[in-house]
TORBAVO-661852 format. One record per residue (C-alpha): residue number from 1; x, y, z; residue in one letter. Coordinates in nm, 2 decimals. Last residue first. Layout:
N
REC   num       px       py       pz   residuo
REC   NUM        X        Y        Z         A
...
// end
This chain:
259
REC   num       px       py       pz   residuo
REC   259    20.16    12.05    -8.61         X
REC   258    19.91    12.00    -8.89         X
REC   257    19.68    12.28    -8.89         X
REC   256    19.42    12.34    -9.12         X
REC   255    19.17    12.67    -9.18         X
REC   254    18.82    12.78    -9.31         X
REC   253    18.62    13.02    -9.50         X
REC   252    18.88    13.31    -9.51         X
REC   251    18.74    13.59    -9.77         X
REC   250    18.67    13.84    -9.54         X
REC   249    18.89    13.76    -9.28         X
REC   248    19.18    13.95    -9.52         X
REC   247    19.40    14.16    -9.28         X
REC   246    19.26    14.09    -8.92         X
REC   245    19.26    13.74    -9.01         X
REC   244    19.60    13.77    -9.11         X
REC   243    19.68    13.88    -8.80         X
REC   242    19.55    13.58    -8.58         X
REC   241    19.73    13.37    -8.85         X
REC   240    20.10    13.57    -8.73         X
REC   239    20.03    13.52    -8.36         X
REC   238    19.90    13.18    -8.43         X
REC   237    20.24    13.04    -8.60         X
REC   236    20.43    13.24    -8.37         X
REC   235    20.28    13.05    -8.08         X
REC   234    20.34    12.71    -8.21         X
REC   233    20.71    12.83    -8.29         X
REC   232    20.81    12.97    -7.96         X
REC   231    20.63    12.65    -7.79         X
REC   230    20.80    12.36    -8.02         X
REC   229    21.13    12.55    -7.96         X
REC   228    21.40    12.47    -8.16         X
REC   227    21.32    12.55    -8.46         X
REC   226    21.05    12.57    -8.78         X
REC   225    20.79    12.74    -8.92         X
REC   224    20.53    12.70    -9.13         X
REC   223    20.27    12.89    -9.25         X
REC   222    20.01    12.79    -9.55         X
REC   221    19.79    13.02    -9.75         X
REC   220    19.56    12.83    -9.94         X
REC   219    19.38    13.02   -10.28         X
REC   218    19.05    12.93   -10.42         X
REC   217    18.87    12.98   -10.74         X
REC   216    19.02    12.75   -10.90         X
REC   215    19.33    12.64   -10.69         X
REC   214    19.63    12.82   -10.54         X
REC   213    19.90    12.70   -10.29         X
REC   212    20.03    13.02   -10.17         X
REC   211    20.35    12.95    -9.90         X
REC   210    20.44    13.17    -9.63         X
REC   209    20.77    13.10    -9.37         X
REC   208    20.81    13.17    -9.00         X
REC   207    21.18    13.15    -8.87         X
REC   206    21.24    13.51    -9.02         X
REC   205    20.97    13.65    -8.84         X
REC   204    20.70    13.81    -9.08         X
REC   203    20.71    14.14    -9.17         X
REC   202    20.77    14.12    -9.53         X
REC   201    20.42    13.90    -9.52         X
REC   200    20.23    14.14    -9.32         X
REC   199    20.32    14.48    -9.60         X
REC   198    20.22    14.22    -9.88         X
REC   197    19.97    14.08    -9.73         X
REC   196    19.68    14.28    -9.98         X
REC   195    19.90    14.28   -10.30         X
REC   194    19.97    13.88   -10.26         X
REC   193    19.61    13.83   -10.20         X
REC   192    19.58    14.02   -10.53         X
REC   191    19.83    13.80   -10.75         X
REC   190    19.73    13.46   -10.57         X
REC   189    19.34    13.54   -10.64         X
REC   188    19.05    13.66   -10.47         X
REC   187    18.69    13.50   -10.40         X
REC   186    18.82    13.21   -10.16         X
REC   185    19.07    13.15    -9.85         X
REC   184    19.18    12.89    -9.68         X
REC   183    19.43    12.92    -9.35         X
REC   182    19.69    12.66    -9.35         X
REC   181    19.86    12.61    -9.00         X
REC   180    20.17    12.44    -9.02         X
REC   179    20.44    12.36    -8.73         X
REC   178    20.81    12.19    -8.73         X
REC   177    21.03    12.11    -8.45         X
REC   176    21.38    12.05    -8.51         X
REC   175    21.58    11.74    -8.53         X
REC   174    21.84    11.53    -8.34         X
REC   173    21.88    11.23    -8.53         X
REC   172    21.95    10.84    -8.43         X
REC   171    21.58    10.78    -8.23         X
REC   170    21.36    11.02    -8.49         X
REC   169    21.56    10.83    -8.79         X
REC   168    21.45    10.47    -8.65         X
REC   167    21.10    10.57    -8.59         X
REC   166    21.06    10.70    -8.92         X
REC   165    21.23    10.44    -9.15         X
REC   164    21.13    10.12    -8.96         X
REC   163    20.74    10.11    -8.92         X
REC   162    20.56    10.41    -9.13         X
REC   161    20.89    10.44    -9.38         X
REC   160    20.88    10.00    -9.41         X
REC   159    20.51     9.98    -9.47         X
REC   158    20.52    10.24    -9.73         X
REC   157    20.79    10.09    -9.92         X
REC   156    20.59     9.75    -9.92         X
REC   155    20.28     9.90   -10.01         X
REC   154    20.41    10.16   -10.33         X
REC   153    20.65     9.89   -10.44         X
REC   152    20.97    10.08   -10.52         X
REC   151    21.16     9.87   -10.28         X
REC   150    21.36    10.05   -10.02         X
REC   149    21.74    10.22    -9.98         X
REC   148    21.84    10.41    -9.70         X
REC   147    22.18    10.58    -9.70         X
REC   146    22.30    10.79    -9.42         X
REC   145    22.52    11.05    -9.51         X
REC   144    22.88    11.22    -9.48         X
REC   143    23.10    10.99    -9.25         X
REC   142    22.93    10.66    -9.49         X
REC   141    22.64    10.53    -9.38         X
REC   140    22.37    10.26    -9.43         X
REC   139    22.02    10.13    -9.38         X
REC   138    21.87     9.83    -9.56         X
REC   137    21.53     9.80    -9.68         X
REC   136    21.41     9.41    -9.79         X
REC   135    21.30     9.29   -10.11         X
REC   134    21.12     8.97   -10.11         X
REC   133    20.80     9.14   -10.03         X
REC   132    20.51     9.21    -9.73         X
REC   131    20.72     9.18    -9.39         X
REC   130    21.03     9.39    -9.54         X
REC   129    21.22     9.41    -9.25         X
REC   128    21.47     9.69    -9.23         X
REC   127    21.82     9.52    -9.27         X
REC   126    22.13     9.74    -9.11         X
REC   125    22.40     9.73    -9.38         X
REC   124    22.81     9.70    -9.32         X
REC   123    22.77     9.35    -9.51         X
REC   122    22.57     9.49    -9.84         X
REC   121    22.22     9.26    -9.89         X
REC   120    22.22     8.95   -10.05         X
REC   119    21.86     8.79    -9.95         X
REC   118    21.71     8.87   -10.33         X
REC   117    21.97     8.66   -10.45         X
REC   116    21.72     8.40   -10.34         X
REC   115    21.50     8.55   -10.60         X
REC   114    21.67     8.44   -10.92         X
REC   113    21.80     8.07   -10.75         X
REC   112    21.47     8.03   -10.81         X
REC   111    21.17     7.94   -10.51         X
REC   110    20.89     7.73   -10.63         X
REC   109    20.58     7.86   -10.82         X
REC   108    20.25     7.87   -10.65         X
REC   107    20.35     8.18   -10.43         X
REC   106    20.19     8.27   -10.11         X
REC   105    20.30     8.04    -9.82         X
REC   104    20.62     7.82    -9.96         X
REC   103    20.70     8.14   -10.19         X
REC   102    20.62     8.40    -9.83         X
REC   101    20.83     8.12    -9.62         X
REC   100    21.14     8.11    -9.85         X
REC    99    21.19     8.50    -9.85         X
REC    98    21.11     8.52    -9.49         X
REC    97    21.44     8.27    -9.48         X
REC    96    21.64     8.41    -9.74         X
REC    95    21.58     8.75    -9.53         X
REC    94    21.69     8.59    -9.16         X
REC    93    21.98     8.42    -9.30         X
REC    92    22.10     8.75    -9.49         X
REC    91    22.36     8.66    -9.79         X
REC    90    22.65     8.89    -9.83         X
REC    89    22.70     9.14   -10.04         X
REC    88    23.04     9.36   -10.08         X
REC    87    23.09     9.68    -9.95         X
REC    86    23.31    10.04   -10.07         X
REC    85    23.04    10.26   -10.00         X
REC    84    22.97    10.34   -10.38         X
REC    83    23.07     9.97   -10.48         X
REC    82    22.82     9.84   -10.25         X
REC    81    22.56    10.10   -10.35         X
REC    80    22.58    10.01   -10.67         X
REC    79    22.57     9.65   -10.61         X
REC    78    22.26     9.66   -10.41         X
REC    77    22.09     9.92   -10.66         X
REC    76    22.09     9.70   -10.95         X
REC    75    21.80     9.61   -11.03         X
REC    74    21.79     9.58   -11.45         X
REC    73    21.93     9.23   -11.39         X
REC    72    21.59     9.07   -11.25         X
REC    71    21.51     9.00   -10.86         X
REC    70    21.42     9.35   -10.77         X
REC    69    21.57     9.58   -10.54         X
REC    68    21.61     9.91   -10.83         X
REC    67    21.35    10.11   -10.65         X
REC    66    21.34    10.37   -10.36         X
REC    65    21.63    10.57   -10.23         X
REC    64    21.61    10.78    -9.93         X
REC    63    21.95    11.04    -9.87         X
REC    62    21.95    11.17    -9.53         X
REC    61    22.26    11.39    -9.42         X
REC    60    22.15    11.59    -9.75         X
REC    59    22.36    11.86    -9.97         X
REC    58    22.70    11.65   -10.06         X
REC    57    22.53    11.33   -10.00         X
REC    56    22.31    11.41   -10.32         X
REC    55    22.55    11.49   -10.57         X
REC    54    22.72    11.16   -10.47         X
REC    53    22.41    10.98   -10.50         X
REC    52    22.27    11.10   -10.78         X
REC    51    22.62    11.02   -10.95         X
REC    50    22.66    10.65   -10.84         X
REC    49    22.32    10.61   -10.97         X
REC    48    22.37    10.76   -11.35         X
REC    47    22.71    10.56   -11.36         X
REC    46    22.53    10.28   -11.29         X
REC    45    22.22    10.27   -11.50         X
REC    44    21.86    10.17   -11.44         X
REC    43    21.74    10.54   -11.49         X
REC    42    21.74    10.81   -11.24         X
REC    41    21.43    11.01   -11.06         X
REC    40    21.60    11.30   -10.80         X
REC    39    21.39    11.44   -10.53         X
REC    38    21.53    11.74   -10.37         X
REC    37    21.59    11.90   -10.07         X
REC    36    21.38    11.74    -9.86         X
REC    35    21.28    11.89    -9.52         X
REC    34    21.30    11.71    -9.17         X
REC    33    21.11    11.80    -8.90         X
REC    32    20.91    11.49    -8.82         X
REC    31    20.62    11.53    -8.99         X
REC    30    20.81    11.67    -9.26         X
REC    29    20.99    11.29    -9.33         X
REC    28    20.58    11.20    -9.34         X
REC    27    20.51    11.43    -9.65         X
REC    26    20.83    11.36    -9.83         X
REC    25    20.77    11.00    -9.80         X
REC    24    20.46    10.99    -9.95         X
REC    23    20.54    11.25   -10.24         X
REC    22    20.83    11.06   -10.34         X
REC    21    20.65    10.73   -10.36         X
REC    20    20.37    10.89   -10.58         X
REC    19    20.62    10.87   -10.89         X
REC    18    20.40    10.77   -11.22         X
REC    17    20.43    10.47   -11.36         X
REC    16    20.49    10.39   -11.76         X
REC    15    20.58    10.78   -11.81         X
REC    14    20.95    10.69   -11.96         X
REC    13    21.13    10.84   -11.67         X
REC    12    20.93    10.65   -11.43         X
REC    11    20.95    10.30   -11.54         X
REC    10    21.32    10.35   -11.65         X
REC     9    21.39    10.31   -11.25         X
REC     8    21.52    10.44   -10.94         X
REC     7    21.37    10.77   -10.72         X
REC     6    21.60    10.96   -10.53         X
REC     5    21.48    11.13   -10.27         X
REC     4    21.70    11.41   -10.05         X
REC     3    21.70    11.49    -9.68         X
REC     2    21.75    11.81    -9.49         X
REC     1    21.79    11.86    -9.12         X
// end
């Protein structure tokens, strides 16, 4: 199952923030077998938008979209979306009134007419609870792709992918099982290690894949596969390592696994 990210906002195209929201997601969708494609970072602009996402929905049944809920004009991802998937906002009850209780509760400055705009969220949209902001996630689809869109703000996005986004995909999707093992080595570099495995590394099942994830001084070799079978998989991964180790123990020092 492959997803795509696609990041909203001049912020991170002119260097102002950097992107670490990508890199969180992308992490925890691979927890659950899913792999992004690619991660996409588009300006505050319409046209831009509605192109990312129909480039996106024609390679990913997942598309995850972070930024662009604000209060200001510059946000515009609601109404993008909208006219992408052919909706029309609508106000929330339940949002205008967690949005009304974190101003009466947290914020010294009344309520605008600015942030209760904030509760509008596309009609055909499922609302994922945004219990630390004004901006909440909503979950769409068209016949090609689901469509999750979430506020840029590092916390509140997180909050939402740990306790809506990624139990609600594992209950709708079917998915594969995925397993890592990263063995560490040291003393030789990507270049000769590569030399060395070479012969192992053509040889490797076609479900079981190698990364090299270099460092000074230090190379990390990282296997993952992925299928069906959480067994098959599990033991492929340690049939292949066990190898390794036969190939280049001398300079492993250690080893991950993150099944």
């Amino acid at each position: 199952m492959l997803a795509e990210i696609i990041t909203i906002g001049d912020e991170i195209l002119i260097g102002q923030i950097v992107d670490t929201n990508s890199a969180f997601i992308a992490t925890e969708l691979n927890k659950i077998g899913v792999s992004v494609f690619q991660i996409t970072s588009v300006q505050d602009d319409r046209s831009h938008i509605l192109k990312a996402f129909s480039d996106a929905e024609k390679r990913a049944e997942i598309i995850i979209i972070t930024g662009g809920l604000g209060p200001t004009k510059d946000d515009i991802t609601k109404r993008t979306l909208c006219e992408y998937l052919n909706d029309k906002l609508v106000e929330d009850k339940q949002v205008l009134a967690h949005i009304e209780e974190l101003f009466k509760n947290y914020i010294s400055t009344p309520i605008s007419d600015v942030n209760r705009h904030q509760a509008l969220v596309p009609s055909k949209a499922q609302v994922l609870h945004n219990a630390y902001g004004t901006a909440p996630g909503m979950w769409m689809s068209n016949e090609k792709a689901t469509f999750i869109s979430l506020p840029g703000v590092p916390f509140e996005m997180k909050n939402l992918i740990n306790n809506a986004v990624i139990p609600k995909i594992a209950a709708t999707f079917h998915r594969p099982h995925i397993y890592h093992k990263t063995i560490m080595t040291y003393g030789l570099g990507e270049s000769a290690i590569a030399a060395i495995i070479e012969d192992w590394e053509e040889n490797l099942p076609s479900f079981v894949k190698l990364a090299y994830l270099p460092n000074l001084g230090k190379v990390r070799l990282r296997l993952t596969a992925k299928g069906p079978d959480k067994n098959l998989i599990e033991e492929a991964v340690k049939t292949e390592a066990a190898k390794l180790y036969s190939i280049i123990g001398n300079i492993i020092y250690g080893e991950e696994e993150d099944g």
